[in-house]
Backbone as CSV, one residue per row, in Angstrom:
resi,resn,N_x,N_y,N_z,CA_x,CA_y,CA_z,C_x,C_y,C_z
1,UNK,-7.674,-146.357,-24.594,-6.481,-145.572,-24.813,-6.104,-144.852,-23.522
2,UNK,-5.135,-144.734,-23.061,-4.293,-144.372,-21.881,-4.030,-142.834,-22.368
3,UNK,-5.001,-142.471,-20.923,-4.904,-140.872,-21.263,-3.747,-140.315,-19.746
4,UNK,-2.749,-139.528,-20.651,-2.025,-138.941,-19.079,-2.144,-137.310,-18.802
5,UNK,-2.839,-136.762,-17.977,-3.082,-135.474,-17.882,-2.027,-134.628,-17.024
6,UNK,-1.388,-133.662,-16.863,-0.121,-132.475,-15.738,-1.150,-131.421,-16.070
7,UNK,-1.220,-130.808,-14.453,-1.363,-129.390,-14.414,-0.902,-129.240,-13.241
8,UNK,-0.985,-127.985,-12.843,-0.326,-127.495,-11.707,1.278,-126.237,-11.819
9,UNK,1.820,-126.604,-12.953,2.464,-125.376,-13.077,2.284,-123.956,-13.662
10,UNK,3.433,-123.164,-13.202,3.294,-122.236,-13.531,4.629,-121.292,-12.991
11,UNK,4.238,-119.988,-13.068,5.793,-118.742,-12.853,5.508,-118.711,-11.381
12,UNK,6.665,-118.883,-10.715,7.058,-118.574,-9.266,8.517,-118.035,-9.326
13,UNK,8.484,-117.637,-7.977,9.547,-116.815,-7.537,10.745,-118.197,-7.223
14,UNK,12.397,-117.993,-6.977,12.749,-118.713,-6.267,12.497,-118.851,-5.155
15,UNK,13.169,-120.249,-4.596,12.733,-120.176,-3.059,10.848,-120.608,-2.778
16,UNK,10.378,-120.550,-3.913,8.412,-120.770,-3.744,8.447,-122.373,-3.588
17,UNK,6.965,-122.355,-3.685,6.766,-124.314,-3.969,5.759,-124.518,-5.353
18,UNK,5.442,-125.334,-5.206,4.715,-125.799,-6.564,4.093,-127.410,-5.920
19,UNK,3.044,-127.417,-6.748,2.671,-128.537,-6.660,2.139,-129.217,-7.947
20,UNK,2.929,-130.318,-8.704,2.166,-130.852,-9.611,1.416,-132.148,-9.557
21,UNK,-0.066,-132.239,-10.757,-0.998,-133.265,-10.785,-0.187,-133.668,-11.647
22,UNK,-0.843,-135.503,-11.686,-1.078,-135.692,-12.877,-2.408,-137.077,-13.124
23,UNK,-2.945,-137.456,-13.734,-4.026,-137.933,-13.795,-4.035,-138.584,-14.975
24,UNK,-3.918,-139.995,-14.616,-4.249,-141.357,-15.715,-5.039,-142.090,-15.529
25,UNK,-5.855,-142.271,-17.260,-7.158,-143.037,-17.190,-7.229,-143.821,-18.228
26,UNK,-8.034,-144.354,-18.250,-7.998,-144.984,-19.464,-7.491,-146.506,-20.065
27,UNK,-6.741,-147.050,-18.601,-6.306,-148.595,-18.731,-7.417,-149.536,-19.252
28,UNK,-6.616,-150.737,-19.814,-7.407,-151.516,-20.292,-7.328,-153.031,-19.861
29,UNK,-7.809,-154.022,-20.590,-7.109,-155.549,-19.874,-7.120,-155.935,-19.027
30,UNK,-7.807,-155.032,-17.948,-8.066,-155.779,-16.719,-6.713,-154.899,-15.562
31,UNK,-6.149,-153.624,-15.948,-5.434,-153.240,-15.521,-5.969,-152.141,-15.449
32,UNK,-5.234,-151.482,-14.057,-5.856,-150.172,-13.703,-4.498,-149.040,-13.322
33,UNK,-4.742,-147.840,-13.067,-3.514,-146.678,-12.239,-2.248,-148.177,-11.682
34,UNK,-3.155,-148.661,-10.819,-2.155,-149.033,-9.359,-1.434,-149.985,-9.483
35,UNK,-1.284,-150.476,-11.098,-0.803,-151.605,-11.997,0.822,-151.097,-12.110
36,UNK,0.882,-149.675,-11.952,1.727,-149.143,-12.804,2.833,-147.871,-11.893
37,UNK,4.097,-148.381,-12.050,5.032,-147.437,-11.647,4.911,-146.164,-12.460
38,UNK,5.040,-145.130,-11.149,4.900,-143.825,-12.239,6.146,-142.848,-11.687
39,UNK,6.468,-142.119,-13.243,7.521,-140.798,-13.114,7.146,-140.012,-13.474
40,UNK,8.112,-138.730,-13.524,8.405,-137.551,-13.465,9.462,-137.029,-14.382
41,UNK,9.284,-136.418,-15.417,10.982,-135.985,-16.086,10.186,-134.766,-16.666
42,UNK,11.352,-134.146,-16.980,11.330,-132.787,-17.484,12.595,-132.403,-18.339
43,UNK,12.141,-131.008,-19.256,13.015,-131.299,-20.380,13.244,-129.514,-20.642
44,UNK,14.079,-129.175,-19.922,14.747,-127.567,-20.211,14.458,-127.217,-21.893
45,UNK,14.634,-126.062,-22.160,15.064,-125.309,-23.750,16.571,-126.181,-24.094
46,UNK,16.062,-126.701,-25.633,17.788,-127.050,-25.468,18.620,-127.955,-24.894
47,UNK,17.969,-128.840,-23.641,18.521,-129.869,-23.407,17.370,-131.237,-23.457
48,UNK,18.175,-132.762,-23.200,17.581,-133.774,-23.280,16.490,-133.723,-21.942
49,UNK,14.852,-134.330,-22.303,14.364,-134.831,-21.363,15.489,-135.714,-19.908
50,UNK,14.891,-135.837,-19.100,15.810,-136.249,-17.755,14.864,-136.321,-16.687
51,UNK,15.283,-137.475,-16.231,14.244,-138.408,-14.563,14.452,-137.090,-13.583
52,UNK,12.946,-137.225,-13.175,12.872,-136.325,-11.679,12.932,-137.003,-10.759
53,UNK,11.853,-137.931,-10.826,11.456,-138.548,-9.951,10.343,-139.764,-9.736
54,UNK,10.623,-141.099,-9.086,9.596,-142.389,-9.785,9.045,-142.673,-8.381
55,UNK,7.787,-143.321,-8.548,7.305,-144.204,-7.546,6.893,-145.502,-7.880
56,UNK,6.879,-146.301,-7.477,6.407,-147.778,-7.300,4.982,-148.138,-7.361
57,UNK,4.326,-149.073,-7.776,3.044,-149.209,-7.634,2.856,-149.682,-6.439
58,UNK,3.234,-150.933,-5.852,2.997,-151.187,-4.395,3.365,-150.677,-3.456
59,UNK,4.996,-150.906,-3.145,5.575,-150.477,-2.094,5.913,-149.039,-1.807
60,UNK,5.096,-148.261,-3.043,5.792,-146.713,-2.743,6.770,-146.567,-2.793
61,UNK,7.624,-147.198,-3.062,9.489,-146.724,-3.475,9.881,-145.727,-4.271
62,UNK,10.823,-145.068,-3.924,10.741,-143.468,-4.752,11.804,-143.437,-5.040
63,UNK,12.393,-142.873,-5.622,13.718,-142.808,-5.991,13.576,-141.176,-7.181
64,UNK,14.958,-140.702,-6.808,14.864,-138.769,-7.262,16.240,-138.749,-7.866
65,UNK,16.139,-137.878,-8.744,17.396,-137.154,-9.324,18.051,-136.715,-8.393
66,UNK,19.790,-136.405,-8.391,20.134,-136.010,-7.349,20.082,-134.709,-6.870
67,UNK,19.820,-133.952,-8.149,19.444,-132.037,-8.659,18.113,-132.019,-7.809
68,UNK,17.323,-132.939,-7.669,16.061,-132.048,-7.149,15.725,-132.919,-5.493
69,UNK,17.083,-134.227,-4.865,16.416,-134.807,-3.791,16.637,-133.916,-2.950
70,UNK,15.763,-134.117,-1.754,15.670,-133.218,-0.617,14.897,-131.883,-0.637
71,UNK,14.677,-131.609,-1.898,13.984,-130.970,-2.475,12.191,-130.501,-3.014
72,UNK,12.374,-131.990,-3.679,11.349,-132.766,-4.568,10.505,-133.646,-3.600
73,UNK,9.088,-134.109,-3.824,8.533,-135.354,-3.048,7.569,-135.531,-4.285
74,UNK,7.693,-137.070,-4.347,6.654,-138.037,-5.145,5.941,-138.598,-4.495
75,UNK,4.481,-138.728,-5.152,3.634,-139.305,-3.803,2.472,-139.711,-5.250
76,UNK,1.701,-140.649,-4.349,0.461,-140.552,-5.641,-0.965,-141.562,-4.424
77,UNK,-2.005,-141.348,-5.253,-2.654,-141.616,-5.080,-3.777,-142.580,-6.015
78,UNK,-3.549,-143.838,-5.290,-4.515,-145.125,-6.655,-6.131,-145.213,-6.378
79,UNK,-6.546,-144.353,-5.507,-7.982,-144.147,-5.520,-8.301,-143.084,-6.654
80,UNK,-7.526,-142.189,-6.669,-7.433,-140.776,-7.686,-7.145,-141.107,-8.583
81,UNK,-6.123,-142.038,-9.144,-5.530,-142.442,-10.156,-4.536,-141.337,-10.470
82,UNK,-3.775,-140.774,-9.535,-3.034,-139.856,-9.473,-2.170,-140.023,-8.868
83,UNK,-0.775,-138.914,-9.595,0.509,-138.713,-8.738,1.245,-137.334,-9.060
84,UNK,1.666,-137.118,-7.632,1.479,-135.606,-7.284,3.377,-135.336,-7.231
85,UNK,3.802,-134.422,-7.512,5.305,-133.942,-7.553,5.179,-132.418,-6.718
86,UNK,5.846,-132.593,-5.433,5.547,-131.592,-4.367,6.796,-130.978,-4.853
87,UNK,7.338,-129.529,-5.085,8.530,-128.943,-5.658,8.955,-127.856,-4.530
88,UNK,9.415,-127.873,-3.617,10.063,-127.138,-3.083,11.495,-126.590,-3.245
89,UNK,11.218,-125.321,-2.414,13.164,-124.631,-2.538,13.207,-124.649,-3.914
90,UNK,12.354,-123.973,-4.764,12.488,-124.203,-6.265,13.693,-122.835,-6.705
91,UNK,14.635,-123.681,-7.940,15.355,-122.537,-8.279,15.330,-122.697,-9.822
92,UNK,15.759,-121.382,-10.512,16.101,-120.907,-11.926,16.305,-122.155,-12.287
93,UNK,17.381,-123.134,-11.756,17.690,-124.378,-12.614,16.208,-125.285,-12.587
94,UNK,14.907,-125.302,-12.167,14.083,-125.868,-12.460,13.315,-125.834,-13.189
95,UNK,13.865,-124.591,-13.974,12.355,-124.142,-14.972,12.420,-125.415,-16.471
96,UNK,11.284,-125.630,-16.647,11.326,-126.796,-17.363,9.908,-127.220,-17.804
97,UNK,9.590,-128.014,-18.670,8.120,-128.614,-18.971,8.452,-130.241,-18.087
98,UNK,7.592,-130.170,-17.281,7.222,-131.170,-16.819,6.362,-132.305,-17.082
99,UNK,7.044,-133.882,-17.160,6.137,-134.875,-17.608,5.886,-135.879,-17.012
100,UNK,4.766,-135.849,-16.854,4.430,-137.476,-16.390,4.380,-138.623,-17.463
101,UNK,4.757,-139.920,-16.308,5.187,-140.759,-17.233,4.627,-141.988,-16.665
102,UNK,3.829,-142.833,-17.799,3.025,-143.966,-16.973,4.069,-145.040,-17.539
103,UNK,5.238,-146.190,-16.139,5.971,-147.053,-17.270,4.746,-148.248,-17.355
104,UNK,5.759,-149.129,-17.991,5.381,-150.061,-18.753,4.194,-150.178,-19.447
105,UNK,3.006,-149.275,-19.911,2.741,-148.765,-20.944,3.635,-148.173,-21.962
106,UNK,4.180,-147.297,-21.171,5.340,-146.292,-22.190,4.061,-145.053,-22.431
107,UNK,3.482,-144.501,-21.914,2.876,-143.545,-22.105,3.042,-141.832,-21.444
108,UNK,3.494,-140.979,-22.054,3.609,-139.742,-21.509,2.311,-138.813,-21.820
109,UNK,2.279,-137.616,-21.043,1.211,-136.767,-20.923,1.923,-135.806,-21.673
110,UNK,1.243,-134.410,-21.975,1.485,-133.311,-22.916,2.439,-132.316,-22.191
111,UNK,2.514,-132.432,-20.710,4.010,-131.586,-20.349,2.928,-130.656,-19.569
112,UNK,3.620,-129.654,-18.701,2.924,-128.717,-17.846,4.318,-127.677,-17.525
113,UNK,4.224,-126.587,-17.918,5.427,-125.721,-17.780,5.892,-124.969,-16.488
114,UNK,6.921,-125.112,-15.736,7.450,-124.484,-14.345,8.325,-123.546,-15.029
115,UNK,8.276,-122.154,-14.359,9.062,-121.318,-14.996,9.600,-120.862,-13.189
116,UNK,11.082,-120.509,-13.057,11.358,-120.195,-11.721,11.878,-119.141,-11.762
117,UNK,11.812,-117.529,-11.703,11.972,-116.850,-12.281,11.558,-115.755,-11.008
118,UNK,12.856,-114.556,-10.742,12.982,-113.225,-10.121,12.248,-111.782,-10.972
């Protein structure tokens, strides 16, 4: 069973950084982490979940919302079985539960909460 773990958030100031984990285990079939494109979405009070941010299993290809590029960095690591969401220049509009997302499983983790807050 495909386990997806987030931590790393929490209350910051605007203007702070953040850094989120996230950590998947648990593949099966002969498949491992590095099998698998991974994202990022998050889901305000009140509004729909929405893409942060994806990476590629091979080539590292990233691709970002346009609210958080220049901003945001996706990165991961297939020795760790991890992928990391670097959050800079964070503002009020980011506060949100954050999710990782393993595709083509279709598997999400339990969320990790960013609050951006004066």
């Amino acid at each position: 069973q495909i386990r997806v773990v987030e931590s790393g958030g929490g209350l910051v100031q605007p203007g702070e950084s953040l850094r989120l984990s996230c950590v998947a285990d648990g593949f099966t079939h002969g498949y491992t982490f590095r099998h698998y494109d991974m994202s990022w979405y998050r889901q305000a009070p009140g509004k729909e979940r929405e893409f942060v941010a994806s990476i590629t299993n091979v080539y590292l290809s990233t691709r970002y919302a346009d609210s958080v590029k220049g901003r945001f960095t996706i990165s991961r690591d297939n020795a760790r079985s991890s992928v990391y969401l670097q959050m800079d220049s964070l503002v009020p509009e980011d506060t949100a539960m954050y999710y990782c997302y393993v595709q083509g499983p279709a598997v999400w983790g339990q969320g990790t909460q960013v609050t951006v807050s004066s």
